[in-house]
N, CA, C and O atoms as a DFTB+ gen file, in Angstrom:
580 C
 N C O
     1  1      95.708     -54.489    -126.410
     2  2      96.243     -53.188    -126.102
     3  2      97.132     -52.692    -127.244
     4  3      97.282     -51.568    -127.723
     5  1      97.750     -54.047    -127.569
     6  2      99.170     -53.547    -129.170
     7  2      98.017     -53.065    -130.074
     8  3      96.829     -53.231    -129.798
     9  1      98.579     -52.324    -131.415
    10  2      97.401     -52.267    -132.909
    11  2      98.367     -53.396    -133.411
    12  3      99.248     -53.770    -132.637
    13  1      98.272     -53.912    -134.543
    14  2      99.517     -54.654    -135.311
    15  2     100.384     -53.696    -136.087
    16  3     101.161     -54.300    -136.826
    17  1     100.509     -52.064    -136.155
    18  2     101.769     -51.681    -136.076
    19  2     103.040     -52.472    -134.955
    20  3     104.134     -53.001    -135.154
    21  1     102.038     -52.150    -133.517
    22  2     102.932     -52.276    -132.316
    23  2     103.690     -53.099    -132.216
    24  3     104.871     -53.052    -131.875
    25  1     102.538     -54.606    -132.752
    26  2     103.487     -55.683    -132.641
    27  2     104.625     -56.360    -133.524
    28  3     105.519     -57.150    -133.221
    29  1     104.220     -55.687    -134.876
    30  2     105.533     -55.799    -135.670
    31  2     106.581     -55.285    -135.487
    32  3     107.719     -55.648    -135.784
    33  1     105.952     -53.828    -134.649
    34  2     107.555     -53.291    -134.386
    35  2     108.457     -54.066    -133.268
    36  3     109.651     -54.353    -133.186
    37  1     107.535     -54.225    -132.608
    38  2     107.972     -55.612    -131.263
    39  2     108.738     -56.469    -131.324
    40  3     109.727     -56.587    -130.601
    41  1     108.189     -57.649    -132.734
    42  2     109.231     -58.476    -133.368
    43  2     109.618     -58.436    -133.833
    44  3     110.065     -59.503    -134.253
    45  1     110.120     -56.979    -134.584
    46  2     111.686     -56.849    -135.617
    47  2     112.504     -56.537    -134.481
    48  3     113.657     -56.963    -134.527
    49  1     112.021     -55.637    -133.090
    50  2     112.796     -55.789    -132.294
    51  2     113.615     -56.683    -131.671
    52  3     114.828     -56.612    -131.469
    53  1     112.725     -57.640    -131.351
    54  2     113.435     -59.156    -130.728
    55  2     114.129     -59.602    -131.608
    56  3     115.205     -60.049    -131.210
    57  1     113.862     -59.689    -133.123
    58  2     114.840     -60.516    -134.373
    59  2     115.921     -59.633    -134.555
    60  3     116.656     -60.039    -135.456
    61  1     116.392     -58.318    -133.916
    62  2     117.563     -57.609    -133.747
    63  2     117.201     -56.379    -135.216
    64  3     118.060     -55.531    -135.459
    65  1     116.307     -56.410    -135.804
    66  2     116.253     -55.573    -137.150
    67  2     116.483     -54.052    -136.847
    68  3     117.144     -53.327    -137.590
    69  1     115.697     -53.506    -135.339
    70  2     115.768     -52.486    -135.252
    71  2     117.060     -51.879    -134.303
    72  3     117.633     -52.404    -133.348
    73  1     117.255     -50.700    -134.890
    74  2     118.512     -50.316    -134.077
    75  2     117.984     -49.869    -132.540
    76  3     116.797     -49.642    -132.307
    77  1     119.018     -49.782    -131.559
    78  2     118.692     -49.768    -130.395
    79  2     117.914     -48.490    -130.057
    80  3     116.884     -48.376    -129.392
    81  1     118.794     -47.375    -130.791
    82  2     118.053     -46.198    -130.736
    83  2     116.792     -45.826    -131.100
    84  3     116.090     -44.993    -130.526
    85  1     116.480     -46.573    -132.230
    86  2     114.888     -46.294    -132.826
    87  2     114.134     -47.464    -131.884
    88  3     112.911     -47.454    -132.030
    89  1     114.540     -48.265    -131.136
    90  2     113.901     -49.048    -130.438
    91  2     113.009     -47.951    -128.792
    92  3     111.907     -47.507    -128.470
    93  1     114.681     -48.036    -128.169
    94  2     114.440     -46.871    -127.149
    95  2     113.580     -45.923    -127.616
    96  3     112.956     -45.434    -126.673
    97  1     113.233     -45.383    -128.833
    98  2     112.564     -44.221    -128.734
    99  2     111.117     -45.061    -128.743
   100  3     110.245     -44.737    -127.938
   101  1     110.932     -46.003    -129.561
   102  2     109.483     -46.772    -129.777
   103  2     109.069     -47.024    -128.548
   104  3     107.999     -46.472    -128.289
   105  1     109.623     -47.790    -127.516
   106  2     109.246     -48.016    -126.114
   107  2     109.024     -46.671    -125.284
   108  3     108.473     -46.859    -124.199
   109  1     109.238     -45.803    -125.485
   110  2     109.511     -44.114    -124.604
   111  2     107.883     -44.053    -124.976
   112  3     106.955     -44.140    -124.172
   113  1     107.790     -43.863    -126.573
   114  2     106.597     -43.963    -126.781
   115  2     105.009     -44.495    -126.572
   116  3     103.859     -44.078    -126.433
   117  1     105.644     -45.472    -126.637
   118  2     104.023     -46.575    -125.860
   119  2     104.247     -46.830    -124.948
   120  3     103.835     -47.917    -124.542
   121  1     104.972     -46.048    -124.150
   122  2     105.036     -46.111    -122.732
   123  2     104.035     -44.809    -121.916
   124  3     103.256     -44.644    -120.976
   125  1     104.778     -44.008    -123.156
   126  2     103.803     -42.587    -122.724
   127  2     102.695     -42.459    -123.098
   128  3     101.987     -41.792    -122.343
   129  1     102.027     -43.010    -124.390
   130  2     100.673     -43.112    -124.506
   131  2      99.731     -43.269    -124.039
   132  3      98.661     -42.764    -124.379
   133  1      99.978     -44.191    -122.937
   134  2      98.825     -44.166    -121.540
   135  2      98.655     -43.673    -120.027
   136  3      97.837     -43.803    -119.117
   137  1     100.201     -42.866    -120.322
   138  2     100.431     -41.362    -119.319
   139  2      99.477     -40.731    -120.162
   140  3      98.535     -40.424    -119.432
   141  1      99.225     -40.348    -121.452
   142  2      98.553     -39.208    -121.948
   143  2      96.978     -39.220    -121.192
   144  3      96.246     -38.434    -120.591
   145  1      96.984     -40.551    -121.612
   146  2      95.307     -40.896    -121.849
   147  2      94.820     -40.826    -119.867
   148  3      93.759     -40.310    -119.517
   149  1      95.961     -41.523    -118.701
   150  2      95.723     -41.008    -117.458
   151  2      96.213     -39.523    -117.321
   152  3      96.179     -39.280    -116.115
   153  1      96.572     -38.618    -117.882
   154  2      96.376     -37.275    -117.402
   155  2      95.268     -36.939    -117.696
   156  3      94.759     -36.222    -116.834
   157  1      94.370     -37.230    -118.935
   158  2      93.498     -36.353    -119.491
   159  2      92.115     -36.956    -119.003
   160  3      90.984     -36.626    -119.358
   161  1      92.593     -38.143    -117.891
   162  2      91.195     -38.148    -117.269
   163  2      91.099     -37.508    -116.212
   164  3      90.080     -36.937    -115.826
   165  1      92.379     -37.556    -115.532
   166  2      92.994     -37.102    -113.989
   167  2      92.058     -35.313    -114.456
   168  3      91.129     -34.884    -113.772
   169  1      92.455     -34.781    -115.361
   170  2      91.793     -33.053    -115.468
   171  2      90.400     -33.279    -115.896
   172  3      89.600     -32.411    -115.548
   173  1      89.945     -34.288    -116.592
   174  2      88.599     -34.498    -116.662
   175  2      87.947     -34.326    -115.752
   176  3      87.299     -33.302    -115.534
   177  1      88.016     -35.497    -114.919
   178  2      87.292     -35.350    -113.565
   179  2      87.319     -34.135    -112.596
   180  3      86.370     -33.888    -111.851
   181  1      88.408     -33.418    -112.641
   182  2      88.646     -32.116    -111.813
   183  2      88.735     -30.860    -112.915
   184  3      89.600     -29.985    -112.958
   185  1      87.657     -31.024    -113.734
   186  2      87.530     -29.557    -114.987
   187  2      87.486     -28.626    -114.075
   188  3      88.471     -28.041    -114.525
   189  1      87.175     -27.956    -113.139
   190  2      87.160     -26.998    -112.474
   191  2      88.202     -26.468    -111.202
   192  3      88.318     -25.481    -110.476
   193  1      88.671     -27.387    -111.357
   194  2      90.180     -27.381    -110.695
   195  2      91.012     -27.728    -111.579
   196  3      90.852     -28.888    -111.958
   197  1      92.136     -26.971    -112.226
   198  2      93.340     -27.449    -113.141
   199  2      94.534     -27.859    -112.155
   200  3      94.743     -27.655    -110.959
   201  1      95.059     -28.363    -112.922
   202  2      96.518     -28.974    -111.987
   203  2      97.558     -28.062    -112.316
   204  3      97.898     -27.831    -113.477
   205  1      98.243     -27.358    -110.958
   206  2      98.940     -26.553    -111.324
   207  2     100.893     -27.424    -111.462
   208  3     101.117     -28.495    -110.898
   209  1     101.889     -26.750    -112.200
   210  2     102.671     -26.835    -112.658
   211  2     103.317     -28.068    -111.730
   212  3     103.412     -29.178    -112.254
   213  1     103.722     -27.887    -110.467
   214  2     104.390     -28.721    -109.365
   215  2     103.443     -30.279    -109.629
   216  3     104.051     -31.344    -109.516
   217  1     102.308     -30.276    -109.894
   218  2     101.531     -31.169    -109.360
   219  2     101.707     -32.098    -110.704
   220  3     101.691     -33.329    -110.705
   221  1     101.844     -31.408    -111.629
   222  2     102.090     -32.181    -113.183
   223  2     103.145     -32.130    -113.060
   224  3     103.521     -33.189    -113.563
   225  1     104.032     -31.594    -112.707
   226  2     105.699     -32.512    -112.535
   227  2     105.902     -33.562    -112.043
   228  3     106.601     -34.343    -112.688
   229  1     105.295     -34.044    -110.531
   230  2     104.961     -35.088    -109.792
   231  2     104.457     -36.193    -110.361
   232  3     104.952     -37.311    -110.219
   233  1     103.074     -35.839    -111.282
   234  2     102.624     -37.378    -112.314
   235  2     103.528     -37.295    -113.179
   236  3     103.362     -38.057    -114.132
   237  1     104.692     -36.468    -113.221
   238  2     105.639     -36.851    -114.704
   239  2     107.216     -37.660    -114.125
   240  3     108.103     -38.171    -114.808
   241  1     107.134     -37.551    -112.968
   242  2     108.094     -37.886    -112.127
   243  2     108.449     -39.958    -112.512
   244  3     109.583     -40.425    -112.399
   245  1     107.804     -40.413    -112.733
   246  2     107.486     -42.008    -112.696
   247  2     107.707     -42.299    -114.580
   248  3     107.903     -43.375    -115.146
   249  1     107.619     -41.302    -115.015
   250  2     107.721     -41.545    -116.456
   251  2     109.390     -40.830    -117.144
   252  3     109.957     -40.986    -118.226
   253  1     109.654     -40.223    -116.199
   254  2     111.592     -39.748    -115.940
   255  2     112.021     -40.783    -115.868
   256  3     112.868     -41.065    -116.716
   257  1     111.686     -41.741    -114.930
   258  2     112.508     -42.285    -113.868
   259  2     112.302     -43.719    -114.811
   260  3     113.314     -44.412    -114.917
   261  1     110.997     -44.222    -115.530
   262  2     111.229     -45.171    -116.277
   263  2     112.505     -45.254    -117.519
   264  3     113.345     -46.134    -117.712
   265  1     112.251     -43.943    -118.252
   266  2     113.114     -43.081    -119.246
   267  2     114.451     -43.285    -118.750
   268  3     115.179     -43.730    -119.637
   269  1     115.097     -43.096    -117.516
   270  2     116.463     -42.864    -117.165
   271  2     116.897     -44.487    -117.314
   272  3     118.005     -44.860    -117.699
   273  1     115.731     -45.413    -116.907
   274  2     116.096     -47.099    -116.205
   275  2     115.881     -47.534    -117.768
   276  3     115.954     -48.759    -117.874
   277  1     115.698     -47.037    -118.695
   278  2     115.243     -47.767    -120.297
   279  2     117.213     -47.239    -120.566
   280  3     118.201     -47.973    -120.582
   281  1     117.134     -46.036    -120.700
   282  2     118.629     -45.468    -121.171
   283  2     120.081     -46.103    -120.775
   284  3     121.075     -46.472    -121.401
   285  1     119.571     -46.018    -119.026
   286  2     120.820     -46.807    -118.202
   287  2     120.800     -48.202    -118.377
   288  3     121.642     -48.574    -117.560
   289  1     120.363     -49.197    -118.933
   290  2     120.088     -50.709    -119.117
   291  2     120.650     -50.672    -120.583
   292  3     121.520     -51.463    -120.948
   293  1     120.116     -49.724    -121.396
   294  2     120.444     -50.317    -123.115
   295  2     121.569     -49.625    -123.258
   296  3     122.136     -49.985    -124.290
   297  1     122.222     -48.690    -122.620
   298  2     123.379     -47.835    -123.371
   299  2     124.757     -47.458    -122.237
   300  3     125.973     -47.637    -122.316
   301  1     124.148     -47.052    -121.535
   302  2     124.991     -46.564    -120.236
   303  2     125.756     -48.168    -119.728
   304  3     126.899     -48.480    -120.061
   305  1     125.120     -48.774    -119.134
   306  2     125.715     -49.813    -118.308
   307  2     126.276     -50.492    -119.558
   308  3     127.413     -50.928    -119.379
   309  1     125.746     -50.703    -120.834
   310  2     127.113     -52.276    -121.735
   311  2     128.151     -51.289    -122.257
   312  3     129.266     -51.700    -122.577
   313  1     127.731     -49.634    -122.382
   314  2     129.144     -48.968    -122.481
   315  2     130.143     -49.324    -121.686
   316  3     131.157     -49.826    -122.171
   317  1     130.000     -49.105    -120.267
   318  2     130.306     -48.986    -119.205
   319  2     131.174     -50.343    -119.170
   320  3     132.402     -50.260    -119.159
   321  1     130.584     -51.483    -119.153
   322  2     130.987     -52.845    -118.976
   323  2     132.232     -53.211    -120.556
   324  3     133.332     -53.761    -120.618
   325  1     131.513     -52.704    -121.388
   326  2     132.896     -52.758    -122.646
   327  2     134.206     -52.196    -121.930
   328  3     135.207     -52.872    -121.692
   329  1     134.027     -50.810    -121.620
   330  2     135.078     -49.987    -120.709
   331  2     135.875     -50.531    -120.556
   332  3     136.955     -50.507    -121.147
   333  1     135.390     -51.403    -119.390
   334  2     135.921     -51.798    -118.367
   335  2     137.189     -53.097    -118.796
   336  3     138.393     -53.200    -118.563
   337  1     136.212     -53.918    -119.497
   338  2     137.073     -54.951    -120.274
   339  2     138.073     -54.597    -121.203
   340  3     138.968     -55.411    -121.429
   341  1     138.046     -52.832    -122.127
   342  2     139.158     -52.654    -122.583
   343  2     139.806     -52.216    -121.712
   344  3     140.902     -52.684    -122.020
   345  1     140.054     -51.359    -120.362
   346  2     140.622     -50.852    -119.515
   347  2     141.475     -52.346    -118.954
   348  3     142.704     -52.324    -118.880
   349  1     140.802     -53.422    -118.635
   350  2     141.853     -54.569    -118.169
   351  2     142.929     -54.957    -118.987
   352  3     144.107     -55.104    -118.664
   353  1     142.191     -55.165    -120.495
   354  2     142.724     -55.662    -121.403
   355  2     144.013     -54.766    -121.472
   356  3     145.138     -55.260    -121.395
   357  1     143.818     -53.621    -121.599
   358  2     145.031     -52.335    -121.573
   359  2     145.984     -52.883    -120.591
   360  3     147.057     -53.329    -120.995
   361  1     145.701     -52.890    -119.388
   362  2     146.528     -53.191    -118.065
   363  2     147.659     -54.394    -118.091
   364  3     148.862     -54.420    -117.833
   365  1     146.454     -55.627    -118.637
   366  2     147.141     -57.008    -119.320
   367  2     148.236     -56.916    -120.039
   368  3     148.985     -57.844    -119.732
   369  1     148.749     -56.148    -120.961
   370  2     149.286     -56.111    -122.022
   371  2     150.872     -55.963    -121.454
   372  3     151.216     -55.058    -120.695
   373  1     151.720     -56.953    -121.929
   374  2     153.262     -56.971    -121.460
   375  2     154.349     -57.788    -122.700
   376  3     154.073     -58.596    -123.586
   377  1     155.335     -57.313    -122.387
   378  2     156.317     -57.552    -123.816
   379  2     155.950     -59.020    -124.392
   380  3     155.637     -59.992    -123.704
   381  1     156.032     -58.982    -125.494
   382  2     155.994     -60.725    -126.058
   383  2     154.345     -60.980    -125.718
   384  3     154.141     -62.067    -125.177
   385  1     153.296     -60.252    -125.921
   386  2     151.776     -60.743    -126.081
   387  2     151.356     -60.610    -127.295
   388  3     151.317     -59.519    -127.865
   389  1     150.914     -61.974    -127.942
   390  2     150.398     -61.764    -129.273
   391  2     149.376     -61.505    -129.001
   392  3     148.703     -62.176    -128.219
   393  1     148.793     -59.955    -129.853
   394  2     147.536     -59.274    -129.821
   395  2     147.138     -59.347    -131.624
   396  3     147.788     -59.651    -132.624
   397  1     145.652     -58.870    -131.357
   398  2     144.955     -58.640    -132.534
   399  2     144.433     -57.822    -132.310
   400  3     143.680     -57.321    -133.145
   401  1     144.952     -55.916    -133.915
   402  2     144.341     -54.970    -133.860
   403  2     143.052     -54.886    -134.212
   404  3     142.455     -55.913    -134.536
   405  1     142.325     -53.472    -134.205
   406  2     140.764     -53.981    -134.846
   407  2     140.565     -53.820    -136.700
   408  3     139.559     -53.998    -137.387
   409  1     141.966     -53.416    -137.096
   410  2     142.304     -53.772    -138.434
   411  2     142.746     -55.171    -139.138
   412  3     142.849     -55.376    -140.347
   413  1     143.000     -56.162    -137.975
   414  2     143.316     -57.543    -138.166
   415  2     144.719     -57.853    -138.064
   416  3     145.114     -58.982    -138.355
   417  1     145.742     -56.676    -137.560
   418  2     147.084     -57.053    -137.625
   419  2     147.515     -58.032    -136.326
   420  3     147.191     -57.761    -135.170
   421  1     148.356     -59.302    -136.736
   422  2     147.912     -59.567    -135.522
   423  2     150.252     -59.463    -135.619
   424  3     150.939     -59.510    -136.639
   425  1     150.771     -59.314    -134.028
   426  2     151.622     -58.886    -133.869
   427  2     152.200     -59.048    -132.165
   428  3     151.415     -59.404    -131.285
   429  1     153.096     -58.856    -131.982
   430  2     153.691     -59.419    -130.617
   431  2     154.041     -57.773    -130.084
   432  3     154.727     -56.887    -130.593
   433  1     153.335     -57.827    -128.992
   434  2     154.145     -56.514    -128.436
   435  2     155.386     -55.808    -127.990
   436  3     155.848     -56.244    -126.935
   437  1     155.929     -54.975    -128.460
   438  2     157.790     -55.091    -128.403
   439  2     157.499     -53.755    -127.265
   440  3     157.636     -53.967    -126.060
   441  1     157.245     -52.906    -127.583
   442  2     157.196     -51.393    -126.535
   443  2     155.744     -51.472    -125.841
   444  3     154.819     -52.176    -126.247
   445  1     155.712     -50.608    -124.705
   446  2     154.291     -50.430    -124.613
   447  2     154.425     -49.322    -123.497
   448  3     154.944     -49.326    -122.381
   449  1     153.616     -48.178    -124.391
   450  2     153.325     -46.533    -123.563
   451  2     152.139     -46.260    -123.138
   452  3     151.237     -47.067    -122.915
   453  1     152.121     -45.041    -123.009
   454  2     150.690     -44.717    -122.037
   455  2     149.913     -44.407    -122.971
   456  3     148.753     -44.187    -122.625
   457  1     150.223     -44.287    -124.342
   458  2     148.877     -44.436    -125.723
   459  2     149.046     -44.775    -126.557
   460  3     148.302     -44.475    -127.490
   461  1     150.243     -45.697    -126.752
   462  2     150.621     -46.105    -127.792
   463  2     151.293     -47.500    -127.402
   464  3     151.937     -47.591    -126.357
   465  1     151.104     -48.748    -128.396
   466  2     151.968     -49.737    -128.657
   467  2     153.094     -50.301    -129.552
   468  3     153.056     -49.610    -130.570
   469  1     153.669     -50.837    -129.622
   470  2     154.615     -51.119    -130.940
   471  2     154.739     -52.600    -130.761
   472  3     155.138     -53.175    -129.748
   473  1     154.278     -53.222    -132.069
   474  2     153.723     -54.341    -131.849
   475  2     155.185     -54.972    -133.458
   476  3     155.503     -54.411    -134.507
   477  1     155.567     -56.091    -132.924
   478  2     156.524     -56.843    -133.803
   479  2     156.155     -57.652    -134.582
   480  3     156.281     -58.798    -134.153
   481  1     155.530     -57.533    -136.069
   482  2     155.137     -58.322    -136.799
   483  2     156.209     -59.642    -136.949
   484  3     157.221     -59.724    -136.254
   485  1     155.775     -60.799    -138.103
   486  2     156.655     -61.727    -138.224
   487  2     157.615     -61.526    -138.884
   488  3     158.568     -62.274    -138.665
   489  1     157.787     -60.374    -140.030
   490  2     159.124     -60.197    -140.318
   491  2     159.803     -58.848    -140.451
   492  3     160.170     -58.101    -141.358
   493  1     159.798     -58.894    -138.667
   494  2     160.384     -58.311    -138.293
   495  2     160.363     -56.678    -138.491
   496  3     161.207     -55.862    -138.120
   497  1     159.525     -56.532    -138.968
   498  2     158.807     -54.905    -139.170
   499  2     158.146     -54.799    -137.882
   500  3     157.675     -55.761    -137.277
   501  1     158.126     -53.356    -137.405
   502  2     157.513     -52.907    -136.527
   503  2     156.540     -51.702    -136.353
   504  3     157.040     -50.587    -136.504
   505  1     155.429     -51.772    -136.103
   506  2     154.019     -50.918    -136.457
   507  2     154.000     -50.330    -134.782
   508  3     154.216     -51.025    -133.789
   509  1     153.736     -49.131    -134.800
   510  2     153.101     -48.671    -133.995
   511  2     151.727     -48.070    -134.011
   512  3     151.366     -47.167    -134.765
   513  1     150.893     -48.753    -132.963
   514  2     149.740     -48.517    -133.488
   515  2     148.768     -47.766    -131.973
   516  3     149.135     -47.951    -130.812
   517  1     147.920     -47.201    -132.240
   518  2     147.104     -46.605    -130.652
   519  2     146.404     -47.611    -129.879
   520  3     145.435     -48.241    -130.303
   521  1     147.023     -47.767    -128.514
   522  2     146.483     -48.722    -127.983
   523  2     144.833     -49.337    -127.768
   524  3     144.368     -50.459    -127.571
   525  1     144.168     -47.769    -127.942
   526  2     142.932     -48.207    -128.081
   527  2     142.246     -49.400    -129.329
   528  3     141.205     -50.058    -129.350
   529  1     143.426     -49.266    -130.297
   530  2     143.144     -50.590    -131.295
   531  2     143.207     -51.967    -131.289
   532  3     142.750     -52.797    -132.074
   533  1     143.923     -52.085    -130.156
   534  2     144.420     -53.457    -129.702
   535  2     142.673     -54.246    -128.519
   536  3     142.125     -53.933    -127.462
   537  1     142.478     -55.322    -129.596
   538  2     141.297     -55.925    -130.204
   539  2     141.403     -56.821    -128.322
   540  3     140.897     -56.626    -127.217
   541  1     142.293     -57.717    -128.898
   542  2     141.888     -59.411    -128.036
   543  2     143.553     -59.371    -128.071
   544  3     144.384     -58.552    -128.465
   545  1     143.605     -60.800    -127.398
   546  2     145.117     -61.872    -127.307
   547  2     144.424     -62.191    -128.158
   548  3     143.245     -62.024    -128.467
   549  1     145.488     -62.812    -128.635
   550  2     145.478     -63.678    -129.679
   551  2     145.990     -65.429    -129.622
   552  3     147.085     -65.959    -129.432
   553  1     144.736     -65.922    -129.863
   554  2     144.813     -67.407    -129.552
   555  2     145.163     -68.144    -130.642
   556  3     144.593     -67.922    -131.711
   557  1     146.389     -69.370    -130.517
   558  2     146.691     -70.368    -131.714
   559  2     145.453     -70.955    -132.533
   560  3     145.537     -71.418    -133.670
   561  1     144.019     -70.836    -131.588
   562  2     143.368     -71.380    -132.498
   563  2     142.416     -70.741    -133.711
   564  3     141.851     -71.213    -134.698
   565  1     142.559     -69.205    -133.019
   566  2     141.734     -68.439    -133.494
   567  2     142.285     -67.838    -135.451
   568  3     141.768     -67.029    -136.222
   569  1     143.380     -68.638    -135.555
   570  2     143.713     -68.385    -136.905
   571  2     143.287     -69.994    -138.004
   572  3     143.621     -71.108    -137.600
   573  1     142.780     -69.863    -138.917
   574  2     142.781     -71.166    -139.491
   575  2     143.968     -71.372    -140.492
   576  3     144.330     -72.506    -140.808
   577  1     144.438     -70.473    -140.878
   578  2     145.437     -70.932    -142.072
   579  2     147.061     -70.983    -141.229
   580  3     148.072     -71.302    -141.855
């Protein structure tokens, strides 16, 4: 059913080469290719009856609904689930937590506002930085030097 375009594109997929987006669109694609090929028999057989507008919405109805479940699986729901884990992580956060920004500062939290942190480096300088930057805790082991 693949040509060997299909299947190369297949396994750069699985080896991570292709981006998600040019992926999603490749699957939309050879997904619909054999919607094409069952509409154009579906009017074949009934040349003298065309399918009016409602009735070709209906065979397009199953190829939406795949489209929405491809979108909501690759993009929607691990957005969603990142969210969520920075939204705790936010909540977590209380005086004296060594954090790591997503610039690499890593720093003890001295203030903490509704969009902003102020985080206490080791000597004794103090950065305020947007909470949305604040990475992870920060673990003794996660430093090597």
């Amino acid at each position: 059913m693949h040509n060997g375009y299909t299947l190369k594109v297949i396994q750069s997929w699985q080896r991570g080469i292709l981006s998600s987006k040019l992926a999603l669109f490749f699957l939309v694609t050879v997904l619909a290719s054999p919607l094409d090929s069952v509409i154009a028999q579906a009017t074949k057989g009934a040349a003298s009856k065309p399918l009016g507008p409602l009735e070709v919405f209906f065979q397009m109805i199953p190829m939406f609904a795949i489209v929405f479940m491809i979108v909501y699986f690759m993009v929607i729901r691990p957005q969603k689930t990142e969210q969520d884990l920075q939204t705790k992580l936010y909540e977590g956060l209380k005086k004296g937590d060594q954090v790591v920004t997503s610039g690499g500062v890593i720093g003890r939290v001295f203030v903490k506002n509704d969009y902003t942190v102020t985080l206490e480096l080791e000597n004794s300088a103090r950065v305020r930085v947007e909470r949305k930057h604040i990475v992870k805790f920060f673990e003794k082991g996660d430093s090597k030097g």
